[in-house]
C-alpha angles and dihedrals in degrees: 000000000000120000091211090061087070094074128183097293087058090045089055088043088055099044094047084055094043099054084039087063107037097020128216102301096049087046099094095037095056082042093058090041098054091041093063090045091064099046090048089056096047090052090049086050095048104052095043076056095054089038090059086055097051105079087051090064085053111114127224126221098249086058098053090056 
């Protein structure tokens, strides 16, 4: 599913619900939380995808010589 489907309407739709559920105070505080959530994740992404590219950049013995 791609995020970009949603569109403007479904991201109205999601903050009305949100501020529904957690109501205006809360809001900035569940926004900050989900903020650092995703960044979190996207750090935690990135670097299993850097770990998958480390034992390519290993050198052999054939190549030291």
């Amino acid at each position: 599913m791609n995020l970009a489907a949603i569109g403007v309407p479904g991201l109205i739709i999601i903050l009305v619900i949100v501020l529904i559920l957690f109501g205006p105070r809360k809001l900035p505080e569940v926004g900050s939380a989900v903020g650092k959530t995703l960044a979190e994740f996207k750090k935690s992404a990135k670097d299993i995808m850097d770990d998958d590219e480390e034992p390519k950049k290993i050198e052999t013995k054939e190549q030291v010589k």
